[in-house]
C-alpha positions as CSV (number, residue, x, y, z in Angstrom):
1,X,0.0,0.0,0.0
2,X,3.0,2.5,0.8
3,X,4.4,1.9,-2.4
4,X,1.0,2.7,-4.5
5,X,1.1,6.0,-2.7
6,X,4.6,6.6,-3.7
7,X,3.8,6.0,-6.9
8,X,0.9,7.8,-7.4
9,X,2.6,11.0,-6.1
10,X,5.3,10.4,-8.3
11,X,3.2,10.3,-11.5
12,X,1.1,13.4,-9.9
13,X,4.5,15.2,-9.5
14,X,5.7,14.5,-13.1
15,X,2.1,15.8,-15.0
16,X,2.3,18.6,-13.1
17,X,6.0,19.2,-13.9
18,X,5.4,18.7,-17.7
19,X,2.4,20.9,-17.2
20,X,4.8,23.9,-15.6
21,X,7.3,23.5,-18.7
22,X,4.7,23.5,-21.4
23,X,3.2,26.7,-20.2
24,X,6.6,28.5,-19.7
25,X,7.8,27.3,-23.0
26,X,5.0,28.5,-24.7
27,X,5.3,32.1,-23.0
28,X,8.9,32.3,-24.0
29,X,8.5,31.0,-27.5
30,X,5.4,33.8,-28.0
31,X,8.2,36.5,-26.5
32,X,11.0,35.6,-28.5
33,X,8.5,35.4,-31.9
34,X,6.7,38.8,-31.3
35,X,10.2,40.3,-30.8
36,X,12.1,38.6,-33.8
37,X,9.1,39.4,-35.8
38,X,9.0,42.9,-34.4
39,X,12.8,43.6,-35.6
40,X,12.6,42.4,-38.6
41,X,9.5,43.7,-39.7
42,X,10.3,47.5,-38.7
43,X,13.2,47.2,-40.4
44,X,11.7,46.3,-43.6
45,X,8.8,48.9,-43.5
46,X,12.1,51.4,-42.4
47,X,13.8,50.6,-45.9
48,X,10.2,50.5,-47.7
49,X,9.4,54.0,-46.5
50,X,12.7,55.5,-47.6
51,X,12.0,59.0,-49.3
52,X,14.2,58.6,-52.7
53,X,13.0,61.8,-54.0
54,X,14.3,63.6,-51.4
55,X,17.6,61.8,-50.9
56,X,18.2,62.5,-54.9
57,X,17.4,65.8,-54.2
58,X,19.8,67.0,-51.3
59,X,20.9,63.5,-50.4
60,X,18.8,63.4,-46.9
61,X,17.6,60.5,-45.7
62,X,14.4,60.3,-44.8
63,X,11.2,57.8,-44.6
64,X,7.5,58.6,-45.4
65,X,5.5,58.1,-41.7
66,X,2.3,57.3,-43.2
67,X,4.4,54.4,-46.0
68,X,6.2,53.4,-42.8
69,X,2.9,52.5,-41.0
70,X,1.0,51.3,-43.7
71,X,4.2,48.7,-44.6
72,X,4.4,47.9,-40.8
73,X,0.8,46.8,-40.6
74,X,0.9,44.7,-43.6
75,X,4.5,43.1,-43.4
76,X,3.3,42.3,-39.4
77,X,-0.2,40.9,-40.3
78,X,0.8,38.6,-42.8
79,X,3.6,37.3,-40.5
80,X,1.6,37.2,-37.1
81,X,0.8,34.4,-35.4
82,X,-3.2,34.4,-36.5
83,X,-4.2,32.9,-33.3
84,X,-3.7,35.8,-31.2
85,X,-4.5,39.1,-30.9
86,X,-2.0,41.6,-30.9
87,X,-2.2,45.6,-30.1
88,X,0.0,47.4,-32.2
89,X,1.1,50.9,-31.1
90,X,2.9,53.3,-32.8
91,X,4.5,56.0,-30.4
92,X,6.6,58.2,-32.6
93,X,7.8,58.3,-36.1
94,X,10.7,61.1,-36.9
95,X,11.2,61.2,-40.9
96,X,14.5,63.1,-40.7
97,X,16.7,61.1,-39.1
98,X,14.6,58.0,-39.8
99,X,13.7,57.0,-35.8
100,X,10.6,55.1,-35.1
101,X,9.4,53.7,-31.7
102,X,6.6,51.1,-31.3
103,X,4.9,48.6,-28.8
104,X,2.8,45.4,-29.6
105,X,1.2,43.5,-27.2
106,X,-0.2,40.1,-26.7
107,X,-2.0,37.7,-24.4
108,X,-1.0,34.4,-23.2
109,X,-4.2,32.3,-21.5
110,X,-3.0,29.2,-20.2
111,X,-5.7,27.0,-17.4
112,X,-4.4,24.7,-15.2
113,X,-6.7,22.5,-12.9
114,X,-9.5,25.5,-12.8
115,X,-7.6,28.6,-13.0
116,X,-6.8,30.6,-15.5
117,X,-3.9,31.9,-15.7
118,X,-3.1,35.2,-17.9
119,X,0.3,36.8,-19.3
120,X,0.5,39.9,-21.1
121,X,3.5,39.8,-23.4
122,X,4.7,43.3,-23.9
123,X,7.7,44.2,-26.4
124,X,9.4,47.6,-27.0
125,X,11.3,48.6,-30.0
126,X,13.0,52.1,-30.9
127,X,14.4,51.4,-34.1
128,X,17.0,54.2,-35.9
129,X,17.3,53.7,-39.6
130,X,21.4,53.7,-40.2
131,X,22.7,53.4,-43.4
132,X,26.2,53.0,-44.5
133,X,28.5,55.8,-46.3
């Protein structure tokens, strides 16, 4: 009977160890995605919203705000994780010297046993457009 009881706790133990990892995996794997997506993505919509007129006209750089959001928005939607919902905010956009700064948000739900357990994922980028001479 002592033995049954050991082994029963033991299984117990090890669900609810695999149970722990699977949730903290998941929460790091959504940070590290919304942040690698983040970089890359402003990047992109940084070199998409280049202003070549003006650089062929005085040779300054600057980007287009408005082309900068819009290629953010689409180049992050179509690279998103589609199930979750993300808030996307857009804090400052300089055009001359190319400087952009921007949040997004997500949620993480996990339930365990009854209660629900809720993460908000929260990345910060400020992202300066350098190019080389």
């Amino acid at each position: 009977m002592k033995e049954s009881f050991w082994s029963i706790f033991v299984i117990t133990l090890g669900i609810t160890a695999i149970t722990f990892v699977y949730i903290f995996q998941s929460i790091t794997n959504t940070d590290e995605h919304n942040y690698n997506l983040l970089k890359e993505v402003t990047e992109a919509a940084m070199y998409d919203a280049l202003d070549l007129a003006s650089y062929r006209q005085d040779e300054t750089i600057r980007i287009d705000r408005e082309k900068f959001v819009e290629n953010f928005v689409r180049r992050f939607a179509e690279s998103a994780n589609l199930a979750r919902t993300y808030n996307i905010k857009i804090y400052d956009v300089n055009e001359e010297p190319p400087k952009v700064s921007l949040q997004v948000s997500s949620a993480e739900i996990s339930s365990i046993v009854g209660e629900v357990l809720d993460f908000n994922i929260i990345n910060k980028l400020d992202a300066i457009l350098e190019t080389p001479y």
